[in-house]
C-alpha positions as CSV (number, residue, x, y, z in Angstrom):
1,X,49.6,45.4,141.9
2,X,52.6,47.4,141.9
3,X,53.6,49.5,138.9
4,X,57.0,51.2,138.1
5,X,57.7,54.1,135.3
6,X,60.9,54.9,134.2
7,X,62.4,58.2,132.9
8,X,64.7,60.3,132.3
9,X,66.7,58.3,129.5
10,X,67.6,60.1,126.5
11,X,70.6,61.0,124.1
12,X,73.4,62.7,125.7
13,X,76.7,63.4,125.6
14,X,80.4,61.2,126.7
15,X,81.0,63.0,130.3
16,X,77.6,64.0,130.8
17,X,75.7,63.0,133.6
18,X,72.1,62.0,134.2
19,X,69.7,61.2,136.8
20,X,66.9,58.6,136.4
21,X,63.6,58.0,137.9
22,X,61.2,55.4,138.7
23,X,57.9,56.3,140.2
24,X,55.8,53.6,141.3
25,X,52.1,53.2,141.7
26,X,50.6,51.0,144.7
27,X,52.1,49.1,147.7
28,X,53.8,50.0,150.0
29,X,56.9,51.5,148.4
30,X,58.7,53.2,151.8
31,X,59.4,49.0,152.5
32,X,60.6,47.5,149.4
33,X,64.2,46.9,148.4
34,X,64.4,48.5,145.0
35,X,66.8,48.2,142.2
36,X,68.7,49.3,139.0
37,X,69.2,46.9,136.6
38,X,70.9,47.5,132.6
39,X,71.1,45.7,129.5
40,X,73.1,47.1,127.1
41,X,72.5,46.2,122.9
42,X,73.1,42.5,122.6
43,X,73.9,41.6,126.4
44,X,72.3,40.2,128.9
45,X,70.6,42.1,132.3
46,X,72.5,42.9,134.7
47,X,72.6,44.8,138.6
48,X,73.7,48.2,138.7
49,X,72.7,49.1,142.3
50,X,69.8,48.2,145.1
51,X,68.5,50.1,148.0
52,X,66.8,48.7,151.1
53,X,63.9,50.1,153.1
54,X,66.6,51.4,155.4
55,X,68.4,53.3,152.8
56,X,71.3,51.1,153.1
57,X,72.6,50.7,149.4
58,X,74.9,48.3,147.3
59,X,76.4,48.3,144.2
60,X,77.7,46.1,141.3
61,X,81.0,47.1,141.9
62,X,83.6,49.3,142.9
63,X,83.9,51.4,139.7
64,X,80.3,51.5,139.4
65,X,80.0,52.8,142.5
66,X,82.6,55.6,141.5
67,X,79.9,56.7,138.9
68,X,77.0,55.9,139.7
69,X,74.6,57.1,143.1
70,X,71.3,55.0,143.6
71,X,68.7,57.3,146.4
72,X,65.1,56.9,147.0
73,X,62.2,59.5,148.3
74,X,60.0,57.4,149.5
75,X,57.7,61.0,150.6
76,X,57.2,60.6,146.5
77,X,57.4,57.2,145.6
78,X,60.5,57.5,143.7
79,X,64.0,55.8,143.1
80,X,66.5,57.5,141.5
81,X,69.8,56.3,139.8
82,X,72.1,59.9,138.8
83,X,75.3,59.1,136.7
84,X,78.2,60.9,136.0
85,X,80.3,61.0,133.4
86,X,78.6,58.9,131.0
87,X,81.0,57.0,128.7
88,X,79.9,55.1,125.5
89,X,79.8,51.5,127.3
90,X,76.4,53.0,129.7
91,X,74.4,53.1,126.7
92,X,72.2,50.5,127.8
93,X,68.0,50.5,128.7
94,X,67.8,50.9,132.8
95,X,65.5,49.0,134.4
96,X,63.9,49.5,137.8
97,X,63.1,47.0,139.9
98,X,61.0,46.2,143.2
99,X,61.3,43.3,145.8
100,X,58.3,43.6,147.9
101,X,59.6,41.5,150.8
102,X,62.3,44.1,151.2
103,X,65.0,41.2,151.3
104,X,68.5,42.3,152.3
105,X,70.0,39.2,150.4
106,X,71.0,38.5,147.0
107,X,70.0,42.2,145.8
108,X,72.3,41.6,142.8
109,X,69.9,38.7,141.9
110,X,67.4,39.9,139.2
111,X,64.8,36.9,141.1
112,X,64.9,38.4,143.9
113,X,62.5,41.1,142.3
114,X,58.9,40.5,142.3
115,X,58.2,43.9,139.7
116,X,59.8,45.8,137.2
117,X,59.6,48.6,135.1
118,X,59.4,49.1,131.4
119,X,62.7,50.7,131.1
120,X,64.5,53.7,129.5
121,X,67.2,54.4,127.2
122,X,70.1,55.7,127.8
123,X,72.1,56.6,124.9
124,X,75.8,57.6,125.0
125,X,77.5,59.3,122.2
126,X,81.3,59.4,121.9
């Protein structure tokens, strides 16, 4: 069974950036596509960015991608999301995600994820 902690949410500042983590526990982590997902107050979930095994990575879209940097050390486990220059409209609780068939396709698709993580706030003052 495959487990996945978030951290590094918290309270910060409009124009201050952030990096999140997600550490998981079991597998085999180094071959999973693995994912950033948000849902901001009263909204839906939806895809940030995704990874693949081969560190290829994609991302919601263009201004997103301006933003916001998805990597992953597999030596440790661990997929990071770092954001700059937050603005109020990132407030939001980032999820991590894990796809243990390491799929390619559909990364955008929160089905195509077979484990996620609790989450952690992200809170963006103005």
């Amino acid at each position: 069974q495959v487990q996945l902690v978030e951290s590094g949410g918290g309270l910060v500042q409009a124009g201050d950036s952030l990096r999140l983590s997600c550490t998981a526990s079991g597998g085999t982590f180094s071959t999973y596509t693995i994912a950033w997902f948000r849902q901001a107050p009263g909204k839906g979930r939806e895809f940030v960015a995704a990874i693949a095994s081969s560190g290829g990575a994609t991302y919601d879209t263009n201004s997103v991608k301006a933003r916001f940097t998805i990597a992953r050390d597999n030596s440790k486990n661990t997929l990071y999301l770092q954001i700059a220059r937050l603005k109020p409209e990132d407030t939001a609780v980032y999820y991590c995600a894990a796809d243990e068939h390491g799929s390619t396709a559909d990364t955008w698709a929160r089905e195509a994820y077979d484990y996620w993580g609790q989450g952690t706030l992200v809170t963006v003052s103005s």
